[in-house]
N, C-alpha and C positions, 0 to 999 in steps of 0.2 A: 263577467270576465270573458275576453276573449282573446284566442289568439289564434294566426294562422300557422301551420305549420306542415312538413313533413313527418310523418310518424318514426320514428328513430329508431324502431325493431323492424330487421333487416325482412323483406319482404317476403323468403322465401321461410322466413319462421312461423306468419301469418297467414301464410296457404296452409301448412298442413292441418287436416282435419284433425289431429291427434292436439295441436296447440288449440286450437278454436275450443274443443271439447273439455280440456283441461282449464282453460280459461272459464268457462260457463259453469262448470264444478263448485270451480272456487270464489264466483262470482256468491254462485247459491248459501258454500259456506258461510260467506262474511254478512250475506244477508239475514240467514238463517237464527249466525246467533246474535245479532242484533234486534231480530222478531221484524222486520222489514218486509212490507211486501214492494214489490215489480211493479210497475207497467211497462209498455215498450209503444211506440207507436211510429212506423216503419215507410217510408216511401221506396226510396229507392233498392232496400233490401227484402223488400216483398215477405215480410215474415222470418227470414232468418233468422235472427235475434231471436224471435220467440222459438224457434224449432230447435235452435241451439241449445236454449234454455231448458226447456221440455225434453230436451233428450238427457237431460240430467235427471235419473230417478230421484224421486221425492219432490220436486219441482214445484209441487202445487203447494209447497211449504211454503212458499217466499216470492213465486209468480202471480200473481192478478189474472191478468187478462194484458192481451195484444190488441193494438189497432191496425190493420193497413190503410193506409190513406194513400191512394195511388195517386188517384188526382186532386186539383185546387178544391173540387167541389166536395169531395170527400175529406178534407182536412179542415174544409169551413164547416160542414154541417155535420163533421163527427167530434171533431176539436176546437170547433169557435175558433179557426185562425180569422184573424178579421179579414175580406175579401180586401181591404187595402194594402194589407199589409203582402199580402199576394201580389197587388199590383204594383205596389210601389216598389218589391223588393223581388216579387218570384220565389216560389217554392224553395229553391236550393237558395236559402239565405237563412245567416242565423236567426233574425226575425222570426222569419218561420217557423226554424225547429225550438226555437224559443215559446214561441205560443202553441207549438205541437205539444211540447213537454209541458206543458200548464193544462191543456186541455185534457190529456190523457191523465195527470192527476186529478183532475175534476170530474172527471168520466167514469171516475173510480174509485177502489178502495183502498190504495194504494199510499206508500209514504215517500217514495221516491218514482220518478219516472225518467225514460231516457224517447230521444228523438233522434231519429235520421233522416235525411232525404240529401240526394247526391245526382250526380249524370256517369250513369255507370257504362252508357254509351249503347252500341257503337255511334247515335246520333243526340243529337237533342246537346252539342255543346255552343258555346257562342265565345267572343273573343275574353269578355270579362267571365265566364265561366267555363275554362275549357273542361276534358272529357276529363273524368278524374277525382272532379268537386265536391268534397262531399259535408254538409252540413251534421253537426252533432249541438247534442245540446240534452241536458241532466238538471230535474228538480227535484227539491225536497220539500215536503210539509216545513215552513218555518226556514228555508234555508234560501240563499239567493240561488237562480239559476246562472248556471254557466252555462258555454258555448267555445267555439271553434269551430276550424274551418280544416280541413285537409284536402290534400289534393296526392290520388294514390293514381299506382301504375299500372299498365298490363291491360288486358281485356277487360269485358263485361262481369265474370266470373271472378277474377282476382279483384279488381275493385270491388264489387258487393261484400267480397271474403273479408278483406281488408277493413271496410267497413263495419262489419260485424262487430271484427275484432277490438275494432277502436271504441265503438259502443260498447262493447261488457268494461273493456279494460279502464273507460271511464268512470263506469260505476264506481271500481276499487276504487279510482280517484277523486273522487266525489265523496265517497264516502269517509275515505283516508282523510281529506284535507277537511271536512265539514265536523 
């Protein structure tokens, strides 16, 4: 399932570190008492997702392990994205974060897994990808993967945030709707 969209919680509620934090809490919750573990596997948020998560004490309850995959060559030979599907489609595509979030459940021990990679800028946008872009994508043992596309505002730092944010807050979603 996919769709593109704007994120509909007002931007300045997904800057604060105080929402980000609360978000990652209760991410843990809902995984927690499910008996659920994490992975995360991160481009363009360079680990955030997991440092958010990890700053949640007790976290290794319901966390795995993180990937970074910064670049293509590290997202094919840590996550088996297929080098075609890199070239046919580029990293900030749901393809990608589709076969990120497959890979990082197979990489692991994990029952769910989530993916991002985006262009958080200030370079690297192109006219079908402007700055902003950011690919998501959530699997489960046994469950189809989803995907979407957002496209967030602001700097380098509030897109990454933003990002984050959209990644836990899929989780709930994911797991709500599954």
């Amino acid at each position: 399932m996919s769709a593109s969209n704007v994120s509909p919680k007002p931007v300045a509620d997904r800057l604060r570190p105080a929402a980000l934090a609360t978000l990652a809490a209760r991410v843990g919750k809902v995984l927690k008492r499910h008996s659920i573990m994490l992975v995360t596997a991160e481009s363009c948020t360079g680990g955030w997702v997991a440092q958010a998560i990890t700053a949640v004490p007790g976290s290794s309850a319901w966390f795995e392990r993180g990937f970074i995959t910064y670049t293509n060559i590290a997202k094919h030979e840590m996550l088996d994205v297929p080098a075609a599907t890199l070239r046919a489609h580029g990293a900030v595509s749901e393809p990608a974060v589709c076969s990120m979030a497959a890979g990082a459940l197979r990489h692991s021990h994990a029952q769910i897994s989530l993916a991002v990679s985006g262009i958080a800028g200030p370079g690297g946008a192109t006219k079908t990808k402007p700055l902003g872009t950011v690919c998501l994508a959530w699997a489960g043992c046994g469950r189809e993967t989803r995907s979407r596309t957002e496209h967030f505002s602001g700097d380098r730092e509030a897109v990454r945030r933003q990002a984050v944010f959209a990644a836990l807050q899929g989780v709930l979603d994911f797991l709500h709707d599954g």
